[in-house]
Legacy VTK file of the C-alpha trace (Angstrom):
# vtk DataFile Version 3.0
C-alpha trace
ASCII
DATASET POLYDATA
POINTS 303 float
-87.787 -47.794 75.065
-84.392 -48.527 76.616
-84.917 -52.332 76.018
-85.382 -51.181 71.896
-82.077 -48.946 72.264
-80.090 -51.308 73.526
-81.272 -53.941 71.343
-80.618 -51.764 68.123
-77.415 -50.325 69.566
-76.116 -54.467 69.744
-77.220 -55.384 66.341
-75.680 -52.012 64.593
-72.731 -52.729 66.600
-71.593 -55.707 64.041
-72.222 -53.700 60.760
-68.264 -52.429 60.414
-67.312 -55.153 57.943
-68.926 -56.071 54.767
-68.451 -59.864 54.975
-66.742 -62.469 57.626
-63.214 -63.091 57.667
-62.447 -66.089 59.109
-58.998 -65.488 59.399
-59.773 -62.154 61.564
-59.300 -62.383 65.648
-63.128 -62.480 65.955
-63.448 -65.964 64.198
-62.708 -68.047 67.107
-64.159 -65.795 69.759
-67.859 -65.967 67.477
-67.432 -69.696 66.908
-67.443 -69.926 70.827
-70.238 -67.917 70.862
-72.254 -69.902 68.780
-71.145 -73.008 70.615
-72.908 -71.661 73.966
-75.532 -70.508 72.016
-74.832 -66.953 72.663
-76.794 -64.243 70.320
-73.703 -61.628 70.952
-70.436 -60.997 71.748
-68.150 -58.296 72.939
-65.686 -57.265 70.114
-62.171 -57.064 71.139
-60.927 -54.262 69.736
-64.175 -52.020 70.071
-65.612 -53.281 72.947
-68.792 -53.204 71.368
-71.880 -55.993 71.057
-71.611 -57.942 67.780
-74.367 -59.993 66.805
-73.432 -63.647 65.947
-74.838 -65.628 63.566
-77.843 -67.122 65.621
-79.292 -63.846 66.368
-79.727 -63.230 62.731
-80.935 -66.632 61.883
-83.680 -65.567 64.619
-84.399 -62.447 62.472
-84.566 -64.659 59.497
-83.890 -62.521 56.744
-80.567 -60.444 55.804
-81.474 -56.558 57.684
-79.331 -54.759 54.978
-76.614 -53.674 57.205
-73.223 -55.160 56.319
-73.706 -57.036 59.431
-70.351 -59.037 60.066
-71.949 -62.730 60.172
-74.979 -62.163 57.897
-76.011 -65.972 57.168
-77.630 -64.544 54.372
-75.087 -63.332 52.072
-76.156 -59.703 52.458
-78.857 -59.855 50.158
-80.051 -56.899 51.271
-77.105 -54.284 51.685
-78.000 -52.332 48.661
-75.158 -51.887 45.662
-72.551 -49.855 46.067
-72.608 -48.559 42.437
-70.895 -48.887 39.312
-66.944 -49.042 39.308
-66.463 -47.805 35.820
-64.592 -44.401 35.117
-65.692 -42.455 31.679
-63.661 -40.303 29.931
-65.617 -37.350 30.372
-65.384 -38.481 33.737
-61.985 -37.745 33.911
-60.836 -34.730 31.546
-59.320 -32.163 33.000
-61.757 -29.434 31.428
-64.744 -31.040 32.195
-64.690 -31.974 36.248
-67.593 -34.282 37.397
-69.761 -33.283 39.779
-68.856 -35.015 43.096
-71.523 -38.101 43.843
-74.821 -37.434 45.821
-74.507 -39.020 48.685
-75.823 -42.323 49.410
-79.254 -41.739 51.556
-79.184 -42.980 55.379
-80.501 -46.515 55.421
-83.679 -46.235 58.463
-83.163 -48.699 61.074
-85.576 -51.573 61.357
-88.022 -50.775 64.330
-88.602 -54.585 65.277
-85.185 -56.677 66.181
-87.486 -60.031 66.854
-84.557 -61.031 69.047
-87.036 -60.379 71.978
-89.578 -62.830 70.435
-88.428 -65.388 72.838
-89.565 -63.567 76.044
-85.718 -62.196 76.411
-83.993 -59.281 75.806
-80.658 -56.771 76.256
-79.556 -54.917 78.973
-76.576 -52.036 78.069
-73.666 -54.619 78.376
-75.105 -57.194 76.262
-76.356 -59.637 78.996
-79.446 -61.642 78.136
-82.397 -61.572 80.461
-85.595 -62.494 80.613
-88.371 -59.441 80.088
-89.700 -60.446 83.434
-86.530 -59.907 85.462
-86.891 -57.157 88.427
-84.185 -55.557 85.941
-86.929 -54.526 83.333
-89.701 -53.441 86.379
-87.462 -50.557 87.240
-86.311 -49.215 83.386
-90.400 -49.687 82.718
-91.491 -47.934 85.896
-88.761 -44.505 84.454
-90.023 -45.041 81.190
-93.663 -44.555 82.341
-92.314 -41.963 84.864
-90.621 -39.587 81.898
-93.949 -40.451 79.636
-96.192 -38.974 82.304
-93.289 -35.874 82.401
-93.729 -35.812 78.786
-97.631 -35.580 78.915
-97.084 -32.278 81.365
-95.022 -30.664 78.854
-97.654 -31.306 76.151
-100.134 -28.781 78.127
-100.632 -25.205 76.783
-99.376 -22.496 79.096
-98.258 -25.091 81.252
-96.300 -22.543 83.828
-98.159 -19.415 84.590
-96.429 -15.741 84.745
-94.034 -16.807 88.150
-92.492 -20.166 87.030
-91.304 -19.635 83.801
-88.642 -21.927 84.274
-90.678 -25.507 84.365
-90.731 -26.355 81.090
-87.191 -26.248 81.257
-86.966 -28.023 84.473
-89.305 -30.934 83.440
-87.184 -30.874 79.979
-84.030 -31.388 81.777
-85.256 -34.377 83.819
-86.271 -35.950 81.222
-82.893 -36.131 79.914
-81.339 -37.300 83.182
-84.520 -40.064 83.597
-82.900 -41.569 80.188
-79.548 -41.843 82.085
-80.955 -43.153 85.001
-82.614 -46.096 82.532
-79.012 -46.436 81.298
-77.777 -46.234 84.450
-80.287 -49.357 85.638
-78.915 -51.439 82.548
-75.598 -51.416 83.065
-74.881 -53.748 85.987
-72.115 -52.604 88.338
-71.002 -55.647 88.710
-71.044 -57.436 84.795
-70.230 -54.636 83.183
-66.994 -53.559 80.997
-65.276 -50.720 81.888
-65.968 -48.728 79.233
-69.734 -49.285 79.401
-70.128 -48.245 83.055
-68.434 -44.815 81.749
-71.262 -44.322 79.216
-73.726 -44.906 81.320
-72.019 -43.457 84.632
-74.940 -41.091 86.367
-73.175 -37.834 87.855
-74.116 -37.495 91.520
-74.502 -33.391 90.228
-77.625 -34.289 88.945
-78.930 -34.851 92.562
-77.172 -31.564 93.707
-79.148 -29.264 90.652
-82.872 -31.129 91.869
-81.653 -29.434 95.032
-80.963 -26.270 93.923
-84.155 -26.475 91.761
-86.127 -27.267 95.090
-84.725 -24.698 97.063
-85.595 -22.182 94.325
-89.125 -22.918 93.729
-89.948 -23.339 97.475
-89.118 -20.162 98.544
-91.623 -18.715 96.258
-94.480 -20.532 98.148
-96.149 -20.162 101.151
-95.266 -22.589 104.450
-96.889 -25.539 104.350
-99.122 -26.238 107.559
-101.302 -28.850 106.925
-101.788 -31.981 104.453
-103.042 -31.030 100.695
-104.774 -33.430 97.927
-103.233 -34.469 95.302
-105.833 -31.977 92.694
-105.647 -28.348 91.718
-105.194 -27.381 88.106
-104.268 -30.103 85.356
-101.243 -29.461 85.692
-100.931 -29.780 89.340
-102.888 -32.415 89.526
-100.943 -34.110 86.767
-97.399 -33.358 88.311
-98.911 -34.998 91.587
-99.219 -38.613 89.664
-95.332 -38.325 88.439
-94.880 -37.460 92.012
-96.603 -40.900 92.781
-94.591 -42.662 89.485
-91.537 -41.605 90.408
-92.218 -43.072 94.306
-93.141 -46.176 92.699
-89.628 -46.262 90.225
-87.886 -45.559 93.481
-89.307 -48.706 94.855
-88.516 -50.428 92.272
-85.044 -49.851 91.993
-84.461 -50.820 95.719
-85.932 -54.022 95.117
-83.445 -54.254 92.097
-80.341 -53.701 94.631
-81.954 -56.044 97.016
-81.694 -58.792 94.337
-78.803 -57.509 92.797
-76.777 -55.762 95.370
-74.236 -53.533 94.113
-75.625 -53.501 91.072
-76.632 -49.593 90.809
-75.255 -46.920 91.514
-75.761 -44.921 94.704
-77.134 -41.705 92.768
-79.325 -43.297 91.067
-81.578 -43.902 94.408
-80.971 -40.627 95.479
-81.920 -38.862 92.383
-85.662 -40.442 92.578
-85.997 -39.734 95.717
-85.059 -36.104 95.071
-87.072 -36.445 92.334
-90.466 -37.042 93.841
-89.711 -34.071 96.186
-88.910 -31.678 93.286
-92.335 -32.856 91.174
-94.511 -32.184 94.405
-92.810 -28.981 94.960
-93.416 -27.684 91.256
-97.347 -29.109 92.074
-97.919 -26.829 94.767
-95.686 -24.065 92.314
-97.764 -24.401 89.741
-101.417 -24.001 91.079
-100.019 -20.988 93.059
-98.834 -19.137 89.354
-101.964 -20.213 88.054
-103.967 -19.190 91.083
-105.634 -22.836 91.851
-106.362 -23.384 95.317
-104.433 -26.951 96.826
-106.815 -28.931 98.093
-106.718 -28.964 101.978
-107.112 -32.441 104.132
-109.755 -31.686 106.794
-110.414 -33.396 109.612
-113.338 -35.628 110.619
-115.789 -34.340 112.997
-116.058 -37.581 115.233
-119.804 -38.773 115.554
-121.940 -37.516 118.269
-121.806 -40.033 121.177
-125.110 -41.073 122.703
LINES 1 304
303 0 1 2 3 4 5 6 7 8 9 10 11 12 13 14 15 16 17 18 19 20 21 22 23 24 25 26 27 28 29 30 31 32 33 34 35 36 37 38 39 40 41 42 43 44 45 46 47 48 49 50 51 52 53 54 55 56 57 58 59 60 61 62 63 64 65 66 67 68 69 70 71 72 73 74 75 76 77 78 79 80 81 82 83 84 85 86 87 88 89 90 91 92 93 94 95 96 97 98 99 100 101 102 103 104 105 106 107 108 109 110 111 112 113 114 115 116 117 118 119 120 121 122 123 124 125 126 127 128 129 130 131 132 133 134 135 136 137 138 139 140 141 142 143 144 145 146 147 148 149 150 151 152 153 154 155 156 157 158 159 160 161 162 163 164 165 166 167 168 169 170 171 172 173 174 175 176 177 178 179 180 181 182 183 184 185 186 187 188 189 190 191 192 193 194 195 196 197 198 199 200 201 202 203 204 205 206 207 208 209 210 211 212 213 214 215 216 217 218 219 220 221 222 223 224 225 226 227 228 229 230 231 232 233 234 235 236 237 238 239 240 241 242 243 244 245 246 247 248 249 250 251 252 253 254 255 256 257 258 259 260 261 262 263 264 265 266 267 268 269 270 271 272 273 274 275 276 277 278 279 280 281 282 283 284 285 286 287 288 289 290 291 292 293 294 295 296 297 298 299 300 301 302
């Protein structure tokens, strides 16, 4: 999902002008772009991805959005409408009714510019879909999936934690910003896309507070449970284990790319996975399901 964003977010990004001007500032800087055989560039007066001219020969047919180097002529942009004023149009007495508005042209799902086995991250940088980069945005895409699938239960919180679905609602929000935060490279990025996609150490601080809160509603814990109890338990138990796994992956991101991510990013998953097991055991206690207890082995008799 934040692969597709980021890819739609670059190719809207070059739909402000309704055919090239070669005499603009951006001729030069999208003829070097072509030369290296660059798909975008950054837009010096926006900041923004702009698509060049390869990138749509890769789509191979005109998308219909104004796009500034369209190849194809803009075939597709649909007609702006008839120019010519009436009389009745204009009398005084007789005032026109103001135009409908045109309706809201739907994005195109499909890009194709990841055909190649390549595709965006936030600041425009080309990489290939197997980089570590795309392990950790696919393991908190999964991870927010499996949040979403909790939230799809009926009567998911029981009568003394009425507050999870807007817990699990709110992380879902910040795991998007943590995929954001993943994309944007600390150390290729432009200033003004590492403030977009800047993740607020506060976030951290509230799974805290959210902790805290549901804890000391539960009985201590003395011994080892099993993952298991209710669905719902039992399902918050395997984002528990998702979110361990996107944790992992994001170190071995900063161990490739060190400095690459920011600081809260690692701390919110692991505050994460601490917060999801916490609302496990919360939510078979409001629903009355009994956690599943690790018990010993007897040892074998000894001859």
């Amino acid at each position: 999902i934040f692969s597709f964003l980021f890819e739609r977010m670059a190719s809207n990004a070059g739909s402000s002008s309704s055919s090239p001007d070669q005499s603009a500032p951006y001729a030069e800087i999208h003829r070097q772009a072509c030369l290296k055989g660059d798909r975008f560039y950054t837009d010096p007066s926006s900041g923004l991805m702009v698509m060049t001219e390869l990138a749509h020969k890769d789509r191979g047919t005109c998308c219909g959005s104004k796009c500034r180097h369209c190849p194809y002529n803009h075939v597709n942009v649909p007609p702006s409408g008839s120019s010519a004023v009436s009389a009745a149009v204009v009398a005084p007495t007789e005032p026109s009714p103001a135009p409908a508005p045109a309706p809201a042209k739907k994005a195109v799902i499909y890009t194709r510019t990841g055909d190649a086995g390549e595709t965006s991250l936030f600041n425009g940088e080309r990489r290939s879909k197997t980089d570590i980069c795309f392990d950790a945005m696919g393991d908190v895409d999964e991870l927010n999936s499996a949040i979403g699938l909790v939230l799809a239960h009926d009567n998911i919180s029981g009568p003394s934690l009425a507050e999870l679905p807007q817990i699990l609602t709110q992380v879902q929000q910040s795991l998007l910003g943590v995929g954001s935060a993943v994309a944007t490279p600390l150390d290729s990025s432009s200033a003004s896309r590492l403030a977009k996609a800047h993740f607020d150490p506060e976030q951290v601080t509230e799974l805290e507070r959210w902790i805290d809160l549901v804890d000391g509603r539960l009985p201590p814990l003395r011994q080892f449970i099993l993952p298991g109890g209710g669905l719902v338990g039992a399902q918050l138990h395997v984002c528990r284990t998702l979110c361990r796994r996107a944790e992992r992956a994001v170190l071995r991101l900063c161990s490739v790319y060190p400095d690459s991510v920011e600081p809260a990013v690692q701390q919110y998953l692991n505050r994460l996975s601490d917060l999801l097991f916490t609302l496990a055991r919360a939510v078979n206690e409001s629903q009355g399901r009994s956690e599943p207890r690790r018990v010993a082995r007897e040892s074998p008799p000894q001859d």
